[in-house]
C-alpha atoms as one frame of an Amber mdcrd trajectory, in Angstrom:
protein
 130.332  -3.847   1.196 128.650  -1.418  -1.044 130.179   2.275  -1.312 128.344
   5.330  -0.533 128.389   8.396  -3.110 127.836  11.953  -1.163 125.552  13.307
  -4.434 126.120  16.961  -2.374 129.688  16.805  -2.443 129.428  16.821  -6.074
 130.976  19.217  -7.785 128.654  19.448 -10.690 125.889  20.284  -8.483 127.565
  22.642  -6.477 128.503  24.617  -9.872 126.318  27.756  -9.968 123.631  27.204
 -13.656 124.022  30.238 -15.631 120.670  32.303 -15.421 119.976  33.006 -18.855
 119.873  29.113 -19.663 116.812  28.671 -17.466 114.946  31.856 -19.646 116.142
  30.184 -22.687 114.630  27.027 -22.007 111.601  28.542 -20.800 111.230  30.568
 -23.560 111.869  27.738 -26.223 108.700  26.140 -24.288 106.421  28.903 -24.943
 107.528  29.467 -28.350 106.775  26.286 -29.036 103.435  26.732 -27.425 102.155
  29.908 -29.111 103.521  28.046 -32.322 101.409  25.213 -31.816  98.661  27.437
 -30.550  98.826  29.293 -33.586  98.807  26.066 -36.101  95.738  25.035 -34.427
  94.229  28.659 -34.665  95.006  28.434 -38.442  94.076  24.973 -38.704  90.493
  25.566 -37.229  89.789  29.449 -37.521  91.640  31.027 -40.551  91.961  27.783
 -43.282  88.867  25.999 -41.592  87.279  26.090 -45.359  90.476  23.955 -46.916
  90.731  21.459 -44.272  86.769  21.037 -44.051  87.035  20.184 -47.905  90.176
  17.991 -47.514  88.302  16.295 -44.880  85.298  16.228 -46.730  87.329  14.771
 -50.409  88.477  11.783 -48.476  84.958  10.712 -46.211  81.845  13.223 -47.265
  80.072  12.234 -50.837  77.285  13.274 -52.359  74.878  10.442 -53.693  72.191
  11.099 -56.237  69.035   9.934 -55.354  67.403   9.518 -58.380  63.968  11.016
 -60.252  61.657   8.083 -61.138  61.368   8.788 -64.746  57.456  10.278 -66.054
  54.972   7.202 -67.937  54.364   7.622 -71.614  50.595   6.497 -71.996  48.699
   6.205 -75.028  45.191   8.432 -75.625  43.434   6.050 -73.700  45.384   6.227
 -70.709  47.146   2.664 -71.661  50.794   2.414 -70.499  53.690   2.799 -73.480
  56.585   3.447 -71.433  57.393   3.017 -67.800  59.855   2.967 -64.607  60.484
   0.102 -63.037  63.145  -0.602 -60.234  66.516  -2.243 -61.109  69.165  -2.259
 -58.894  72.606  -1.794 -60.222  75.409  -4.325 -58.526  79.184  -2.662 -57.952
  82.050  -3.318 -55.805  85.250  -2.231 -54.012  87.512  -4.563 -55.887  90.226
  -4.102 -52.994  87.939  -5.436 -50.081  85.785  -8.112 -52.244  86.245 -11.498
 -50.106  87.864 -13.811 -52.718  85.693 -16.398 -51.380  85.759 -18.856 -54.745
  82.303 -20.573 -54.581  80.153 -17.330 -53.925  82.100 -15.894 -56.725  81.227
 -18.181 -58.771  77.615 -17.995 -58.126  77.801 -14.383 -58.371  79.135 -14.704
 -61.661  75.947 -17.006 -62.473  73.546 -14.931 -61.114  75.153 -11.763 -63.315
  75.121 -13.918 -66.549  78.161 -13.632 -66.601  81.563 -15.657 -67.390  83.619
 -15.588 -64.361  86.806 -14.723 -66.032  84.775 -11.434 -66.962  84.234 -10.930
 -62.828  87.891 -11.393 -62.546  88.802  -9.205 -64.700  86.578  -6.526 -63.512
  87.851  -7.138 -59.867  90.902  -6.381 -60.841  89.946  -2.802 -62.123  92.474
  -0.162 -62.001  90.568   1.535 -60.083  90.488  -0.372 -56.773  87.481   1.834
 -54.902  85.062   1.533 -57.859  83.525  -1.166 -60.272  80.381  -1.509 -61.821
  79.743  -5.475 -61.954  76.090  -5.069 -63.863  73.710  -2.387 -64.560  69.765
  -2.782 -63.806  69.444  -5.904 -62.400  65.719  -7.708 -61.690  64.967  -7.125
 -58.119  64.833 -11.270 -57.524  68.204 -11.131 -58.914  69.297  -8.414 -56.690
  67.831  -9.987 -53.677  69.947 -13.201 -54.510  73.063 -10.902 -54.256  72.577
  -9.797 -51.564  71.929 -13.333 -49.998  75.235 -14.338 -50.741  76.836 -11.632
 -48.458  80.182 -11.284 -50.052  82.226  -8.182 -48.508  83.001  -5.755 -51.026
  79.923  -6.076 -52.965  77.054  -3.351 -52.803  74.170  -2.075 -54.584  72.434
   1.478 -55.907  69.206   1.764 -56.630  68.182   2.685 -60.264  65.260   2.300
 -62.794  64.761   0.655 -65.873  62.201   1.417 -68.925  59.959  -0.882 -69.935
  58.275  -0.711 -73.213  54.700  -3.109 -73.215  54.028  -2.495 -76.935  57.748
  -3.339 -78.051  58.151  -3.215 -81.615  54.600  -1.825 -82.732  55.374   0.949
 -81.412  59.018   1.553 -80.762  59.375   4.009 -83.609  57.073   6.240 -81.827
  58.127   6.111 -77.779  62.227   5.108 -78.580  64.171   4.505 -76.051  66.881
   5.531 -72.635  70.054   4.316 -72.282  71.355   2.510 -69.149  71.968   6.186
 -67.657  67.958   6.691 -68.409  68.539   9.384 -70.484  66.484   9.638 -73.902
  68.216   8.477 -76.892  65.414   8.216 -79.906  61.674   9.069 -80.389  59.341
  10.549 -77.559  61.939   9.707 -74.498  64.300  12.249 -76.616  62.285  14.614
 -78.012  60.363  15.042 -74.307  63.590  14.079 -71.980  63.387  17.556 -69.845
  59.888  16.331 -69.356  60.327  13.100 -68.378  63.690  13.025 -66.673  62.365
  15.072 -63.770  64.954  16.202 -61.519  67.198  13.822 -59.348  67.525  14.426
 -55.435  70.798  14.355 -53.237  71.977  13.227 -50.187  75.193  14.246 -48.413
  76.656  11.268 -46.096  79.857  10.765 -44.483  81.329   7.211 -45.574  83.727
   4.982 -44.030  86.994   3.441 -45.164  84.780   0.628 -46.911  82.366   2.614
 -48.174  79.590   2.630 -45.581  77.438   5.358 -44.775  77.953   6.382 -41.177
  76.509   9.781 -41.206  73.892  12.010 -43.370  75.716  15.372 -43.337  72.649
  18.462 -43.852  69.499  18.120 -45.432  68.150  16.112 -48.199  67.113  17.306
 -51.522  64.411  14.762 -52.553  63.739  14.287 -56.029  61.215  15.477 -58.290
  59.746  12.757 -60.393  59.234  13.317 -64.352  56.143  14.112 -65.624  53.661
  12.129 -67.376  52.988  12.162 -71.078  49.861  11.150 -72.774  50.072  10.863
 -76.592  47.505  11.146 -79.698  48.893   7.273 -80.486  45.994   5.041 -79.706
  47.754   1.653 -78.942  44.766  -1.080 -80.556  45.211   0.843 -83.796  49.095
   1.407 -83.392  49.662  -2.434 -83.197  46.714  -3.287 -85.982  48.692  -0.758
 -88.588  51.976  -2.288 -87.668  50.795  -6.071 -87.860  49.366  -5.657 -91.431
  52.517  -3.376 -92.134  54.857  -6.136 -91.676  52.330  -9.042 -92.808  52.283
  -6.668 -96.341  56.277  -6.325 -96.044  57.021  -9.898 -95.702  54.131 -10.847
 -98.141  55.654  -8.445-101.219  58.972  -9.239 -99.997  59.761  -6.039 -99.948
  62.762  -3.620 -98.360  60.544  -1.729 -96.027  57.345   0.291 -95.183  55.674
   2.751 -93.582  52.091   4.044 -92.572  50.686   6.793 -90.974  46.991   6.999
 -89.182  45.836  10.595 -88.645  42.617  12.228 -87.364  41.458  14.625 -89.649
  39.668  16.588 -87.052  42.147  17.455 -84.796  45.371  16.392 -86.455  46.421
  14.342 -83.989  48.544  11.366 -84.996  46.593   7.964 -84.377  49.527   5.683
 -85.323  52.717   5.823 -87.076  54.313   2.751 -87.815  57.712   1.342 -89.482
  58.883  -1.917 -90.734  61.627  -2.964 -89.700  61.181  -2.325 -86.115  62.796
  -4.004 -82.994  61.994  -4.278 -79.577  63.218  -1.350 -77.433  63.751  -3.976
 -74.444  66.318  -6.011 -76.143  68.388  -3.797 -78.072  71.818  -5.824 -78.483
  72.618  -5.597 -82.099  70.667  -3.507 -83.580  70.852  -1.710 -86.979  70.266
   1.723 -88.787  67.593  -0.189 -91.198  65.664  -1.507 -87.643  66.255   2.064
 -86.297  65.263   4.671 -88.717  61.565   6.214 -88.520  60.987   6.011 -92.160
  57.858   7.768 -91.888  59.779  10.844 -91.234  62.730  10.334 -91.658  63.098
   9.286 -95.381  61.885  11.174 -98.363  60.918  10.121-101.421  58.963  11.073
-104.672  55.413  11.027-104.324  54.505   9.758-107.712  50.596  10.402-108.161
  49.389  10.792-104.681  50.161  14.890-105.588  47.915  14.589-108.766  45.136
  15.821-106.501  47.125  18.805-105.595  48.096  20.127-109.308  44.298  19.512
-110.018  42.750  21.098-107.469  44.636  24.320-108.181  43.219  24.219-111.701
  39.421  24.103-110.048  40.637  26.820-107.801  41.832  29.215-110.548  38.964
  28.460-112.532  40.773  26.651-115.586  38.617  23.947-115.323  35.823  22.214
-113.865  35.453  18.374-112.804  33.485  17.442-116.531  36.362  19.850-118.516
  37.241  17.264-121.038  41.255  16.821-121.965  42.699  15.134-124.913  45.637
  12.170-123.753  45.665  10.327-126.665  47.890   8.652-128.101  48.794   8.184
-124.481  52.252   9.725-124.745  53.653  13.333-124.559  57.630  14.013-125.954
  59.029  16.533-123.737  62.195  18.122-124.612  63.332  14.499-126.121  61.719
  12.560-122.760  59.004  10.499-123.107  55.791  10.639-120.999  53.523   8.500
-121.000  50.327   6.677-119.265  50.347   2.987-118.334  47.625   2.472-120.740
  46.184   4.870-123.655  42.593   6.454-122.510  42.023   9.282-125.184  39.542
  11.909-124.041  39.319  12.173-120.353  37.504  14.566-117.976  38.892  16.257
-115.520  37.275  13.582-112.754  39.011  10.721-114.817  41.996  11.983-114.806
  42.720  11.559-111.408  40.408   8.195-111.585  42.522   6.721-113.963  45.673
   8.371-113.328  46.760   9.970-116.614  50.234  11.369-116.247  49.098  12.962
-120.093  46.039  15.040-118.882  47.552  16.150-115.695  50.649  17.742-117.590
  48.719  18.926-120.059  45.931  20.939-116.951  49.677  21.757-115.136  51.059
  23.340-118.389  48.284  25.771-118.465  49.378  27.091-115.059  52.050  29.801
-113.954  55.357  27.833-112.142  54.277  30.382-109.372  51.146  29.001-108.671
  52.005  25.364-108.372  55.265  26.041-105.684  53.109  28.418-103.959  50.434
  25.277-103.615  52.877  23.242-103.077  54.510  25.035 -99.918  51.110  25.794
 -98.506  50.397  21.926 -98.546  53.370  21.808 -96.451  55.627  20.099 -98.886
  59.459  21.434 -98.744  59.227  22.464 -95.438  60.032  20.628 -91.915  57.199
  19.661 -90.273  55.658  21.955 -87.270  56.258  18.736 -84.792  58.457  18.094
 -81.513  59.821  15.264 -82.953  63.962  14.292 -83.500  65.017  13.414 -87.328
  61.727  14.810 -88.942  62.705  16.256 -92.450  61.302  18.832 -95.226  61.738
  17.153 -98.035  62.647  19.180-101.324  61.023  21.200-103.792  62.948  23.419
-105.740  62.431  27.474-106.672  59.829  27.913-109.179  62.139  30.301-110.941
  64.955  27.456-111.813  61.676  25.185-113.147  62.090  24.211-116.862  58.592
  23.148-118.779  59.403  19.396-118.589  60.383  19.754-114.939  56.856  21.433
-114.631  55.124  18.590-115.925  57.210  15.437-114.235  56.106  17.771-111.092
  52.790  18.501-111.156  52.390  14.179-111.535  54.851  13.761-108.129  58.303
  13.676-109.980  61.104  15.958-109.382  59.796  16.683-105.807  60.525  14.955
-102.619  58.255  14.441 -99.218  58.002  12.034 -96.398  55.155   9.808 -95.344
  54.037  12.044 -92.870  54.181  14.976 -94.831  52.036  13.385 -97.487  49.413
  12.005 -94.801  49.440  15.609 -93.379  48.765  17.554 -97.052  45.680  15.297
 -96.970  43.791  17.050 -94.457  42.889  20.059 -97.260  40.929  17.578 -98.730
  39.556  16.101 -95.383  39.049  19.105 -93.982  37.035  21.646 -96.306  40.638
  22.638 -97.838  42.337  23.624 -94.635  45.899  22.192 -94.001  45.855  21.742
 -89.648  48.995  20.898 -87.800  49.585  17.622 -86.964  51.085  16.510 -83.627
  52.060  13.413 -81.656  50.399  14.894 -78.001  46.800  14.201 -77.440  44.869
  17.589 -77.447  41.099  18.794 -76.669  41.848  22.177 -78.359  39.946  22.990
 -81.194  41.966  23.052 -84.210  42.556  25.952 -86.790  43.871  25.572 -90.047
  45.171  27.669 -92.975  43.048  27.783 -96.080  44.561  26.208 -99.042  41.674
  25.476-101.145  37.881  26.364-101.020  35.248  23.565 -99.341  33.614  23.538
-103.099  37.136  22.632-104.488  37.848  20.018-101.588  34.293  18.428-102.037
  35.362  18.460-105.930  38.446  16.559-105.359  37.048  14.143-102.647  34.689
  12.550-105.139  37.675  12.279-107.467  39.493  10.517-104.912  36.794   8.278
-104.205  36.115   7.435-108.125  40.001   6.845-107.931  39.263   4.105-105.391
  36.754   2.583-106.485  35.628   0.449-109.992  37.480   1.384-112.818  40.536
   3.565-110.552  43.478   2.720-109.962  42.830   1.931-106.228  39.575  -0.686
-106.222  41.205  -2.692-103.675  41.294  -0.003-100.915  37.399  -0.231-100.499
  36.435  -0.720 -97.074  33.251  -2.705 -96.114  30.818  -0.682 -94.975  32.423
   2.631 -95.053  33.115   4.943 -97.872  37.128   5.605 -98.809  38.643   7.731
-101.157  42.256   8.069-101.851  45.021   7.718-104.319  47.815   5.398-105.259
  51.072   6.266-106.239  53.990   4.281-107.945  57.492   5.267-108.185  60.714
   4.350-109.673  63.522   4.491-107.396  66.240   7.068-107.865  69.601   5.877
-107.990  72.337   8.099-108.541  71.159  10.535-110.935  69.205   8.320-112.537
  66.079   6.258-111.933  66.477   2.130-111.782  63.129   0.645-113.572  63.261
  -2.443-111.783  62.969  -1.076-107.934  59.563   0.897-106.964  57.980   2.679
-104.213  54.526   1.680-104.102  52.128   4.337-102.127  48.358   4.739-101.250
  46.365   7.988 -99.026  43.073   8.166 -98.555  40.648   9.428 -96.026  37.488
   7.939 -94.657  33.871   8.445 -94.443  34.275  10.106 -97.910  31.584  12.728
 -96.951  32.499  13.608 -92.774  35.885  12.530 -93.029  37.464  11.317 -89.649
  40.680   9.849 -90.800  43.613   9.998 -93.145  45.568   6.599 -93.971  48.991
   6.630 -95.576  50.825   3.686 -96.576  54.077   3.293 -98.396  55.620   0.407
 -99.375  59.826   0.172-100.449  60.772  -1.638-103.040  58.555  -4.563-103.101
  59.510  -7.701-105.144  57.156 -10.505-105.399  55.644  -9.729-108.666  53.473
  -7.039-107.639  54.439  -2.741-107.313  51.415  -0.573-108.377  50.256   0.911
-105.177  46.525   0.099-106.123  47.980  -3.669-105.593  50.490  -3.320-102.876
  49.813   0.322-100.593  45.594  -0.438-100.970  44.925  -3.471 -99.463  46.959
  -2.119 -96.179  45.083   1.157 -96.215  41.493  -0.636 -96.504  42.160  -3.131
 -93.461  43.423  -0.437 -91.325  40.939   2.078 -91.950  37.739  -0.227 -90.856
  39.554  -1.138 -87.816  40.584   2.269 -87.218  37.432   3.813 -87.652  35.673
   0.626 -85.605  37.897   1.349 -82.817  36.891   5.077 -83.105  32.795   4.298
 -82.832  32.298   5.773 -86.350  29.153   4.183 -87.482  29.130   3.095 -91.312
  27.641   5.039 -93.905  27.117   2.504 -96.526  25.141  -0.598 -96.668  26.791
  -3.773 -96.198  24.815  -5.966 -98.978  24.847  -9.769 -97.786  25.931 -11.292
-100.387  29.169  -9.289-100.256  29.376 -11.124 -96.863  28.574 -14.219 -98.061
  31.402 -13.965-101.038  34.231 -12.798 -98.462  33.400 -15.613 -96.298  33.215
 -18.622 -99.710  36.422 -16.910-100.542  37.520 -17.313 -97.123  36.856 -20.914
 -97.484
């Protein structure tokens, strides 16, 4: 029988509640209201800019959408450098599926061991991994056929480089960020980089993009860049560069193919090279643009120079005749001397034969002044006037610290220091009616102006020396050209060591120009340290300048201004035989 409670007769309900308990506990309610009413005033009116960017540092991000990088093309329009997609793989290590076979083939596909996946899965970082940089798009496609979670891709872009070594010295090369790290893609990387676009998103716990947050900034591709380089002669210089190299078995070399019109720079070449789309292991030798990058004595390719300021002050003419005999001059207990005794000499065969005697004796006759003021105005000792990284000035010292036998070592290319390019450049006072014109790697239609170093009588002067230099009975008989006229001058150097010069290591060097009378090109060639029995630059430089001015000047349309006799024809081609 269940028992009945009379709730009214209780006494704890019939107890009278104390007012100010009810007012308490309604107040504690709306305290607690305005309180929360004020968090979420604070929350979203007064702090809304620190919670939007918490919010934002955990799900918005910014991705870079980036520039497609400008095309480096040659004079003729013919491709040197350019952009082609390559997607970059990466991963969130912590949500990769560990599935073992499709790692595996991921790991093939990658070329990659798949210990080195492992380990890269197991980053410290467990949101962010690169797996592989620039990938081929079939490669790319592949990885994204195996549809492993975890694993994602960002579009990039990768250089390519068509002429690869031949002319690598010249364009350089981007790293894997596509930023420029030698040659052109340096020197012009504002150019070329463009300007990359964004994109705001809001991204999920894994990484996807499940909202774009404003608008997008699109990117502003690089701009184009069309160089003096003409790519036919670029590779012909190079080939017969590195055939001469291997050939003399020598350390290195360098030439240099210049219009002597406009200045432009036709081809500049450097062996050794390498191929700026495989770079894995490469060296400072493969690296360095010799051609303007080292310096070195000139030897007798600046006889011209210390001659031509003797016509130009008057102290002598091409037929003055000058005593060398007995083929030897002591100079303050040094010993100069010719490679072979001539006795009287004119002026002309001076720099025909190359007497080291008579052009001391024409220098000696001059003021210090006057030969560094030449000497400066040919552009020697001073950097070159071109947007180019690593280009140096070479060294020639005051004229007022210049001793007499320092005079004479000087005025024959001793004591002095210049690159290739410098050299080629000085050339264009006698290819050009005695003005010196800048040179530059950008093609141009401008009309070029110069700065007079030497009259058009004394540059006509000095051009048939140079041609009687090059020809029967100079030093340089094995630069002639068939069918076109060449004049130039070869130079050979012993190799400074220390403070002292070895006499078994050489620099062998020939520039020239071509057609002798309208001349449209300059050719400079120097060869480092050759060592297969041969080192005058009439025997190792010449033969490198004549086979790359004929195709040069082929290449240009130049039509030939001497007459091809047939049995010369028929010789080369029984020789051939």
């Amino acid at each position: 029988m269940s028992r009945s409670v009379a709730y009214t007769s209780s006494p704890l309900l019939a107890s009278k509640t104390p007012v100010w308990r009810s007012k308490f506990i309604v107040a504690a309610i709306a305290v607690g209201f305005l309180a929360l009413a004020g968090r979420a005033a604070w929350v979203q009116v007064f702090a809304n800019d620190f919670f939007q960017k918490q919010g934002e540092v955990r799900f918005a991000r910014t991705l870079e959408l980036p520039a497609t990088r400008g095309r480096i093309l040659d004079r003729n329009g013919l491709l040197l450098a350019s952009s082609v997609p390559a997607p970059s793989i990466w991963a969130i290590p912590e949500d990769v599926d560990r599935d073992r076979a499709k790692l595996v083939q991921l790991a093939k596909l990658l070329e990659m061991p798949v210990a080195d996946l492992d380990k890269k899965l197991e980053n410290e970082d467990k949101t962010f991994v690169w797996l592989k940089r620039q990938v081929d798009e079939d490669v790319a496609k592949q990885v994204a056929a195996l549809d492993i979670k975890g694993i994602y891709q960002r579009k990039e872009y990768k250089r390519q480089y068509p002429e690869g070594e031949a002319a690598a010295h010249v364009v350089g090369f981007t790293n894997v960020e596509d930023i420029g790290q030698e040659g052109m893609e340096l020197a012009f990387q504002k150019q070329l980089a463009g300007r990359a676009g964004m994109r705001h998103v809001i991204k999920d716990r894994l990484g996807r993009v499940v909202e774009d947050v404003g608008e997008q900034v699109l990117p502003v591709p690089g701009k184009d860049m069309q160089l003096s380089i003409d790519s036919k002669v670029q590779f012909f210089a190079y080939q017969k560069l590195r055939d001469a190299v291997i050939e003399n078995r020598a350390k290195a070399g360098s030439v240099v193919v210049m219009d002597a019109a406009t200045g432009e720079v036709l081809a500049l070449a450097n062996y050794p090279s390498y191929s700026p789309n495989k770079r894995q292991n490469l060296s400072g030798e493969q690296l360095r643009n010799r051609a303007l990058t080292d310096t070195f004595e000139p030897g007798s390719t600046m006889k011209p120079f210390t001659i031509g300021l003797a016509l130009e002050t008057g102290l002598v003419t091409p037929q003055t005749p000058i005593q060398t005999a007995p083929g030897y001059v002591m100079m303050s207990g040094m010993k100069i001397s010719d490679s072979h005794a001539h006795g009287m000499l004119t002026v002309q065969e001076v720099i025909q034969k190359s007497s080291n005697v008579g052009t001391l004796k024409i220098a000696l006759q001059m003021q210090p002044r006057q030969m560094w003021e030449l000497f400066t105005q040919a552009g020697f000792g001073q950097k070159p006037q071109i947007t180019f990284p690593g280009a140096v000035s070479g060294r020639v010292r005051p004229y007022k610290t210049w001793k007499p036998v320092e005079q004479a070592t000087m005025s024959y290319g001793y004591g002095l220091s210049a690159s290739l390019f410098q050299m080629a450049r000085s050339y264009t006072v006698w290819a050009h009616d005695g003005q010196i014109i800048p040179a530059t790697l950008i093609k141009t239609d401008e009309p070029v102006t110069g700065v007079q170093v030497f009259s058009p009588k004394t540059a006509a002067e000095v051009r048939t020396m140079l041609q009687m230099a090059a020809g029967p009975g100079g030093t340089g008989p094995k630069a002639q050209t068939l069918g076109y006229s060449v004049g130039g001058k070869s130079g050979t150097a012993y190799k400074q060591v220390g403070k002292g010069y070895v006499t078994n290591k050489y620099r062998s060097w020939f520039v020239g120009i071509a057609p002798i009378d309208k001349p449209r090109i300059i050719v400079a060639v120097m060869v480092d340290e050759p060592s297969a029995g041969k080192y005058f630059g009439g025997d190792v430089a010449a033969p490198i300048f004549s086979t790359t001015v004929q195709q040069t000047l082929r290449l240009m349309g130049v039509q030939p201004d001497m007459t091809v006799k047939p049995q010369v024809v028929v010789n080369a081609v029984e020789e051939s035989f």
